[in-house]
Every structure is written in C-alpha cells, then in structure tokens.
Residue frames relative to the residue before (quaternion, step in Angstrom):
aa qw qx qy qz dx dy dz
X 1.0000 0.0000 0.0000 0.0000 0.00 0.00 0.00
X 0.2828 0.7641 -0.5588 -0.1546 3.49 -0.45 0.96
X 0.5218 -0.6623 0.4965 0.2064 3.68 -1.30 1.24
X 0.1201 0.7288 -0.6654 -0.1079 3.74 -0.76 1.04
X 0.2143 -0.6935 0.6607 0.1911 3.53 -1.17 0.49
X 0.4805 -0.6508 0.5877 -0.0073 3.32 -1.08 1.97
X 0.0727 0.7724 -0.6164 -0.1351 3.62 -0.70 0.38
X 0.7594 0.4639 -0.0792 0.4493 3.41 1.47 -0.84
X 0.5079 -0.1934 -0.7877 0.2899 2.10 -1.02 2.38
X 0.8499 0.2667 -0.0870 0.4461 3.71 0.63 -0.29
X 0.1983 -0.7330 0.4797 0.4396 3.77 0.21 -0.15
X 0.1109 -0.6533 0.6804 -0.3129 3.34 -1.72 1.49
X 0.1874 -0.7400 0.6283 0.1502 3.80 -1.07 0.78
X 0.1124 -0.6726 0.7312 0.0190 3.54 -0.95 0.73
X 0.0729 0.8017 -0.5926 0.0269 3.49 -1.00 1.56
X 0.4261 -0.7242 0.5183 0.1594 3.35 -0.57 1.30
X 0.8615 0.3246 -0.0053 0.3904 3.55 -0.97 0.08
X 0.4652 0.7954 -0.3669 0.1278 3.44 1.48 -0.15
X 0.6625 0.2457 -0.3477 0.6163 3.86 0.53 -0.07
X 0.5850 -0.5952 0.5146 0.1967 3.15 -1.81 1.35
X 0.6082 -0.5067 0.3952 0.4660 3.88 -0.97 -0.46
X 0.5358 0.5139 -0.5302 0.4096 3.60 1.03 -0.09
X 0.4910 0.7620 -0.2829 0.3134 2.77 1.17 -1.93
X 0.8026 0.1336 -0.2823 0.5083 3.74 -0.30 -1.47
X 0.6225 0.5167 -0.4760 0.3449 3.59 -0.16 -0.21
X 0.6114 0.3076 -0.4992 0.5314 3.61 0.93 0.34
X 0.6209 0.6055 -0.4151 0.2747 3.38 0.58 -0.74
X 0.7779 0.3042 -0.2355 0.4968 3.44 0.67 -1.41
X 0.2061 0.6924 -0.5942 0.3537 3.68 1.04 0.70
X 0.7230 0.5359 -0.1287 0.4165 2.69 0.40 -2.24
X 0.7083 0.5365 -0.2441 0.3885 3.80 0.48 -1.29
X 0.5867 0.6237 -0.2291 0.4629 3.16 1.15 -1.32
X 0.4601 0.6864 -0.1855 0.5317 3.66 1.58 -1.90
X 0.9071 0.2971 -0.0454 0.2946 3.66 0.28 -1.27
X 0.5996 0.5834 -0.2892 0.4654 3.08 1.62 -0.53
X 0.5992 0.4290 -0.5359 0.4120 3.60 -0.65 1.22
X 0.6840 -0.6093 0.3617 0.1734 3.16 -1.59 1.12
X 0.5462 0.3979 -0.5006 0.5410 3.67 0.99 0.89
X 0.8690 0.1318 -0.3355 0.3391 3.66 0.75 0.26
X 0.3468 0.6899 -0.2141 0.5983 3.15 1.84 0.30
X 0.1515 0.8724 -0.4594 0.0701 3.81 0.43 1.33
X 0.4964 -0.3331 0.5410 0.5916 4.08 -0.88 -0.60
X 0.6360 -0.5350 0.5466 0.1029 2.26 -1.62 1.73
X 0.7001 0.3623 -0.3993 0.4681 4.01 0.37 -0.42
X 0.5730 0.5957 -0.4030 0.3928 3.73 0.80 -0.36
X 0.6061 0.5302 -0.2045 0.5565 3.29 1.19 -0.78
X 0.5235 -0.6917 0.3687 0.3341 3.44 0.42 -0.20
X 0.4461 0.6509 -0.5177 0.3306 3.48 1.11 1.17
X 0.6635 -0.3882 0.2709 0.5794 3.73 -1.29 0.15
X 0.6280 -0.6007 0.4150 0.2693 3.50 -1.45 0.57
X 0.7200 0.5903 -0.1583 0.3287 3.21 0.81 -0.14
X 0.4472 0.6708 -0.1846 0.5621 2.61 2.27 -0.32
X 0.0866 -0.8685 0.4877 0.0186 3.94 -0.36 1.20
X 0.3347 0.7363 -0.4600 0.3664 3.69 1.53 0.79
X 0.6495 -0.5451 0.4448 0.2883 3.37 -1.23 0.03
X 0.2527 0.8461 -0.4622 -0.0820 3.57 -0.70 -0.11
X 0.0414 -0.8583 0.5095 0.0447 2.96 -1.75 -0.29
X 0.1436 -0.9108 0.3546 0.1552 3.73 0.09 1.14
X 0.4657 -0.7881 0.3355 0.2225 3.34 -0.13 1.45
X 0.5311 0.6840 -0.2891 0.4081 3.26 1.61 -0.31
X 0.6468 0.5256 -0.1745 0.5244 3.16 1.34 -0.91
X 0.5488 0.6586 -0.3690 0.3590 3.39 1.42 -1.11
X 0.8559 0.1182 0.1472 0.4815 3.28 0.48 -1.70
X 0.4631 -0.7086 0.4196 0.3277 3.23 -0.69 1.55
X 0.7226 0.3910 -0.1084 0.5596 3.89 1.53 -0.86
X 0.2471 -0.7284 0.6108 0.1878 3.74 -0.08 1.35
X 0.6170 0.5407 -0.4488 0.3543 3.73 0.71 0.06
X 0.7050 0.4411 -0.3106 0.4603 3.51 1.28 0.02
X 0.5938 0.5960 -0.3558 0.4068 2.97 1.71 1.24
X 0.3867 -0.6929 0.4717 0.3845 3.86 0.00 0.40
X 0.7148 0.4280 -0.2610 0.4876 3.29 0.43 -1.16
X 0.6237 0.4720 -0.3733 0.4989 4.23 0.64 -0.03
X 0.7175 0.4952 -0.2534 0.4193 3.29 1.09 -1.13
X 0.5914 0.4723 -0.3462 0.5544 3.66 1.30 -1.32
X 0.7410 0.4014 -0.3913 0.3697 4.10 -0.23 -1.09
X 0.0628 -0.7546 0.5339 -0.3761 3.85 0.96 0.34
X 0.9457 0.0420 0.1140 0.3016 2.87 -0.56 -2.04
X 0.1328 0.5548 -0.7209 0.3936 2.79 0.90 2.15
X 0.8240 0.3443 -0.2941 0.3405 3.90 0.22 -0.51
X 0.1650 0.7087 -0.6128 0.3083 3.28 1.19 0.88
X 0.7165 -0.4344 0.4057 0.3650 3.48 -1.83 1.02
X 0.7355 0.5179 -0.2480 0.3596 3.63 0.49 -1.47
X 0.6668 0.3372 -0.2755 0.6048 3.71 0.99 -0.61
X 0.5352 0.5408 -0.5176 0.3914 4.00 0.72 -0.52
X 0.6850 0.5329 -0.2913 0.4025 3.42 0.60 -1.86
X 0.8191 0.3146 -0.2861 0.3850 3.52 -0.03 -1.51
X 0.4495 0.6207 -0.5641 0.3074 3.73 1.23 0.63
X 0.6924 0.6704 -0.0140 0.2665 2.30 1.38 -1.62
X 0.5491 0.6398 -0.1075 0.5270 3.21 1.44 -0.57
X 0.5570 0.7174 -0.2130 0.3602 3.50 1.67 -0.14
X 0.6800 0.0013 0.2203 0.6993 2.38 1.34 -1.90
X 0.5660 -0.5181 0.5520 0.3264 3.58 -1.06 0.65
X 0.7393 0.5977 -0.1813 0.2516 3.57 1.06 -1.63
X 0.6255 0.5785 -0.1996 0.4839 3.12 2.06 -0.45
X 0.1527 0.7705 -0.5991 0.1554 3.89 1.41 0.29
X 0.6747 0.4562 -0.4639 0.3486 3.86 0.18 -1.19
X 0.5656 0.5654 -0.5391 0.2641 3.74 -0.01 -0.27
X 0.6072 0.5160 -0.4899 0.3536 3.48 1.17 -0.29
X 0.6424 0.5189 -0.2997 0.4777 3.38 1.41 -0.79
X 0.4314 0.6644 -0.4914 0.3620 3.95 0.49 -0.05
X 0.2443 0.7090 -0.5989 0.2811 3.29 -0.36 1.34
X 0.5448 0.3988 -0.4801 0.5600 3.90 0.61 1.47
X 0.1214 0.8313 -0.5405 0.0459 3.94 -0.96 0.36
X 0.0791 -0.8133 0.5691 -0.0917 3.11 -0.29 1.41
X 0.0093 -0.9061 0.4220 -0.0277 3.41 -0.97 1.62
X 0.0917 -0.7963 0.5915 0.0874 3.58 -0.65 0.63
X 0.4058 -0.6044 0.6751 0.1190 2.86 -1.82 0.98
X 0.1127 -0.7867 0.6064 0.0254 3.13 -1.21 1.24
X 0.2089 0.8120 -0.5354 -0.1019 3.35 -0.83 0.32
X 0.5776 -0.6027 0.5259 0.1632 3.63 -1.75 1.37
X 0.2723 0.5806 -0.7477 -0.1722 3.28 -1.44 -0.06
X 0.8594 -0.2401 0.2199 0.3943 3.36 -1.57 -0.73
X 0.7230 0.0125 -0.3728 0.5814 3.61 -0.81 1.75
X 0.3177 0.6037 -0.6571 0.3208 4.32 0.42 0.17
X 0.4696 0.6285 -0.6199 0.0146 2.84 -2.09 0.27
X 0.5090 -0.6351 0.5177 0.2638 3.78 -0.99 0.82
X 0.1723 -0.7165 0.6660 0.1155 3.51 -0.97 1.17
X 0.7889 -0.2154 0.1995 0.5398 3.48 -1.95 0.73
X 0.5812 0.5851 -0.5647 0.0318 3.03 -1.76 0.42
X 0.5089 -0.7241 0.4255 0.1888 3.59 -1.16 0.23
X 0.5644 -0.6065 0.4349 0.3529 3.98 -1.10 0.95
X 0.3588 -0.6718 0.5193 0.3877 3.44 -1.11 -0.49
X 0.7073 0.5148 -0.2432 0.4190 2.88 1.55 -0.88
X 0.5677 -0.7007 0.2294 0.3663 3.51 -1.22 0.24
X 0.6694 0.2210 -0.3001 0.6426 3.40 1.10 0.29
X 0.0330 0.8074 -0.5672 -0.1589 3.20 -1.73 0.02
X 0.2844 -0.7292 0.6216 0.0306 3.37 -0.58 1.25
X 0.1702 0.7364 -0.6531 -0.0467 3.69 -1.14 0.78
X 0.2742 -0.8185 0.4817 0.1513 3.67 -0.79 0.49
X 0.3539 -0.8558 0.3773 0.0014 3.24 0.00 1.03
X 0.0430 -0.8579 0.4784 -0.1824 4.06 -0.16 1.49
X 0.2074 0.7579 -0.6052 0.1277 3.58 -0.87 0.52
X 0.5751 -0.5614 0.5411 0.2474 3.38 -1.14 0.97
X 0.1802 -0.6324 0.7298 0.1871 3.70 -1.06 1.24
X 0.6155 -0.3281 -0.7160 -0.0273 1.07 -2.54 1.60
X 0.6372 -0.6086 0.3769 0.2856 3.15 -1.25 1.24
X 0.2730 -0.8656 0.4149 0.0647 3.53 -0.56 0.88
X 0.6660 0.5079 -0.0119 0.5463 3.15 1.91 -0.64
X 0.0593 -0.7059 0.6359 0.3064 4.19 -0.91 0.17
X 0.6202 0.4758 -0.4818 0.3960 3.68 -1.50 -0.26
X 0.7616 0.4292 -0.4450 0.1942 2.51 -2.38 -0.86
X 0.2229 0.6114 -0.6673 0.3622 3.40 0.56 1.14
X 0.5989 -0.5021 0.5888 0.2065 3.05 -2.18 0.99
X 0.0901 -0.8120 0.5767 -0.0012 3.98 -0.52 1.00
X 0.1568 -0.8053 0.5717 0.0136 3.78 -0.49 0.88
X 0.2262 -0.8492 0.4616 0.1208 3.63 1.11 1.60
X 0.5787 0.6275 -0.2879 0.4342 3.55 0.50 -0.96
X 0.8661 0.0675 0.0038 0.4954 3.79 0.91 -0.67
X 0.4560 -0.7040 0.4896 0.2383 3.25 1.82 0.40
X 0.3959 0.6023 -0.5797 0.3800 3.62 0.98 0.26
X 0.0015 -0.7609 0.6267 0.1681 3.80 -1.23 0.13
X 0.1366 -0.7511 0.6025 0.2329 3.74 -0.60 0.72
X 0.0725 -0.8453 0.4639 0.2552 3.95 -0.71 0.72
X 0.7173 -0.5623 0.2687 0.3116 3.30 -1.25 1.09
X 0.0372 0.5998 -0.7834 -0.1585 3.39 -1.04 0.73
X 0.6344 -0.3820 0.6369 0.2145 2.68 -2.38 -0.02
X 0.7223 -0.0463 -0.1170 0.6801 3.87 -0.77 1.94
X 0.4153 0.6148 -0.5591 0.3702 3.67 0.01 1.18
X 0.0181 0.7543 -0.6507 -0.0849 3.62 -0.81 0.32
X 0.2698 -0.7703 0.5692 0.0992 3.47 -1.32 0.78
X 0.2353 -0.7877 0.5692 0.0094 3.93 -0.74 0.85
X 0.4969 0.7263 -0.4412 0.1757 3.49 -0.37 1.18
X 0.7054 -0.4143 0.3111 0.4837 4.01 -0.92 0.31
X 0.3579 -0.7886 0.4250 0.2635 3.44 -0.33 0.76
X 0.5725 0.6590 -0.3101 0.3766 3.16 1.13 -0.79
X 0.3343 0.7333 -0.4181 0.4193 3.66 1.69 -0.28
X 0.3426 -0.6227 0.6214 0.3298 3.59 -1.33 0.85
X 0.2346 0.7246 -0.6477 0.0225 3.79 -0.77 0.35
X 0.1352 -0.7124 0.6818 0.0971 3.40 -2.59 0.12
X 0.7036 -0.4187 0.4918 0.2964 2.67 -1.83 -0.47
X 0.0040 -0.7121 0.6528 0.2585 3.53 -0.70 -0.46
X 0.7386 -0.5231 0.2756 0.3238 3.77 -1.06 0.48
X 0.4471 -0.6370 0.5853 0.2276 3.12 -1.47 0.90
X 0.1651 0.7403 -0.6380 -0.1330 3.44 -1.30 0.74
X 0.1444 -0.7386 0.6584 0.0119 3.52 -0.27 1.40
X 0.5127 -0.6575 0.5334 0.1427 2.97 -1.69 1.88
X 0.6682 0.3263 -0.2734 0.6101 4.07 0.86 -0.38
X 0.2061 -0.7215 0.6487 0.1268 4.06 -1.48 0.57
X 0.3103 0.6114 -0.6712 0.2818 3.95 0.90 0.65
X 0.5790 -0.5321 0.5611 0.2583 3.76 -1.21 0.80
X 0.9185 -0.0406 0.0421 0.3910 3.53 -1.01 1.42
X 0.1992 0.8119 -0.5133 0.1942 3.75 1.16 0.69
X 0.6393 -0.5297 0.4453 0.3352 3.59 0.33 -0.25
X 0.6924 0.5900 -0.1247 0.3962 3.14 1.00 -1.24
X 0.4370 0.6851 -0.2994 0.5000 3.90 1.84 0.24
X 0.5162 -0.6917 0.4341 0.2582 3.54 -0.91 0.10
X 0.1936 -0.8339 0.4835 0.1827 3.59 -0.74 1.51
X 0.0367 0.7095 -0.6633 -0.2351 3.11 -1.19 -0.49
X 0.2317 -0.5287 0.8039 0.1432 3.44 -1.94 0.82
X 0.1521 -0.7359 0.6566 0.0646 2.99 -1.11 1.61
X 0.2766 -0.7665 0.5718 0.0948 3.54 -0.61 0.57
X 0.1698 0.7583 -0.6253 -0.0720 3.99 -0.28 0.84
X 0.2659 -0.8047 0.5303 0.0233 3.19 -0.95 0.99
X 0.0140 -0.8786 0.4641 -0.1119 3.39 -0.53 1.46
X 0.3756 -0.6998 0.4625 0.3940 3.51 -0.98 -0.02
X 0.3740 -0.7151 0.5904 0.0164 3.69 -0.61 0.82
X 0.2577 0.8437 -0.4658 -0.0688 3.93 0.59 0.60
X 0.3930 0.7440 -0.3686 0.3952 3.23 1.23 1.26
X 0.5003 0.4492 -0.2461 0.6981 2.83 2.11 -0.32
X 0.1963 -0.7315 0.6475 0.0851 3.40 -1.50 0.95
C-alpha cells in the first residue's frame, strides 16, 4: 500500500496498491459473483443521476448483513488510523473523518460508451476503489475533477480519497470487444462515507 497525499489542485489521497493479493482474490470472487445482467442494473434505476449509462449495484441493498460481503468486509480498511491520519494531515478542514462511522457502497461497472457526467456526492467523503481485469481491455474512465480540469488516471488496485461535495466524472468507456457485460469493463467500489449520529 503506498499512501500519496495530493495537495495540488485540492488536497485528496491517491493509494496505489491498496488490496493485498489475498485481498483481491476475495474481492473479485465476489465481483465476478455479481457481474451479470440480473443483478447488475442502470445506473439511474439504482438511484444514480439519470444521465449516467453505467451499471450498478448497491451492496447495501444486496445483503441484509454487510458481513456476508467480502468486498464490505475488505474496504473496512479505508478507516484504518494510517489512511484517517494521512487524510487528515491535509487539511485541518477534514477533522470529521475521525468521526465517520456509516458507509454506503456501490458497485459500478463500465463497458464500451459508459461514463458518469459532472456531478456531486451527498455524502461527506468519498472513497472509490478502482479494479479491472489484466490485460486491460478498455481506454477511459478516468476520474475528472471539471471544476479544476485536474484528471486523476485510473490505475488498476488504486483507491482515491476526497470531499464529496467536489464536482467530479467519468470520462468514457472504450471497450475493444461489444459482448454485453463481459467482465472485462471497469469497476468501481464507491465508498460514501458519512457520519451517522445515531450511532454511538
């Protein structure tokens, strides 16, 4: 796992490398588990902006017990101390991450012409973790920060850290094969991260 902290154009963590090798091999179990077009819906059905023409799915909804999920159980350890702090360390303005104790996740998945136009979280952080099947089969689908023309570009086992309230997108999928839902598209585990002050 290595942790960079981004101050320029905005401050943001970009982690490289973030699930171990056990780690993805449970995940893309799970992913693998999910990918197909009876549980995989339009991204507006699910409850994203309409305009959006990705896949999805909210894992929250999946399972009545996020503990019978690999992918809920492994992403955890975004709020480890080490990733809290070295948010935290950015900005004075980011104290609440210590308090962030609610996480709501969706699975996203790209194929060929997807992508997420401009828009904004609800929640106050957002963490997404980013996955693709090697050898990359696809271009695009980089993380676009319109507001600053900043572009972060997608690796493969990367996770991004940043103020949800940020205007951000997608840029397009081009996938080199057109079979419907192949696996071979770009995921993301979005992670919104909220306070919950019903929970003690």
């Amino acid at each position: 796992m290595i942790i960079l902290k981004i101050t320029d154009p905005f401050p943001h963590l970009i982690i490289e490398d973030f699930y171990s090798e056990d780690e993805l091999k449970l995940i893309w179990q799970e992913l693998d588990f999910l990918t197909s077009p009876h549980k995989l819906i339009p991204a507006n059905i699910d409850g994203s902006i309409q305009s959006s023409n990705a896949l999805s799915l909210s894992l929250n909804n999946v399972y009545k017990d996020l503990r019978h999920s690999n992918i809920a159980s492994i992403n955890k350890k975004i709020l480890l101390p080490k990733i809290k702090d070295a948010f935290l360390s950015l900005s004075e303005f980011f104290e609440h991450i210590t308090m962030v104790n609610n996480m709501f996740i969706k699975i996203k998945y790209y194929e060929n012409g997807h992508n997420y136009p401009k828009h904004q979280d609800i929640a106050r952080f957002t963490g997404i973790n980013y996955l693709y099947k090697e050898p990359k089969k696809f271009e695009g689908g980089d993380l676009y920060f319109d507001d600053y023309n900043y572009k972060i570009e997608l690796k493969n086992n990367m996770f991004v850290l940043f103020i949800g309230c940020l205007w951000h997108s997608v840029t397009p999928i081009v996938l080199k094969e057109h079979a419907y839902i192949t696996g071979n598209g770009k995921y993301s585990i979005t992670n919104f991260l909220s306070i919950d002050e019903t929970i003690r």
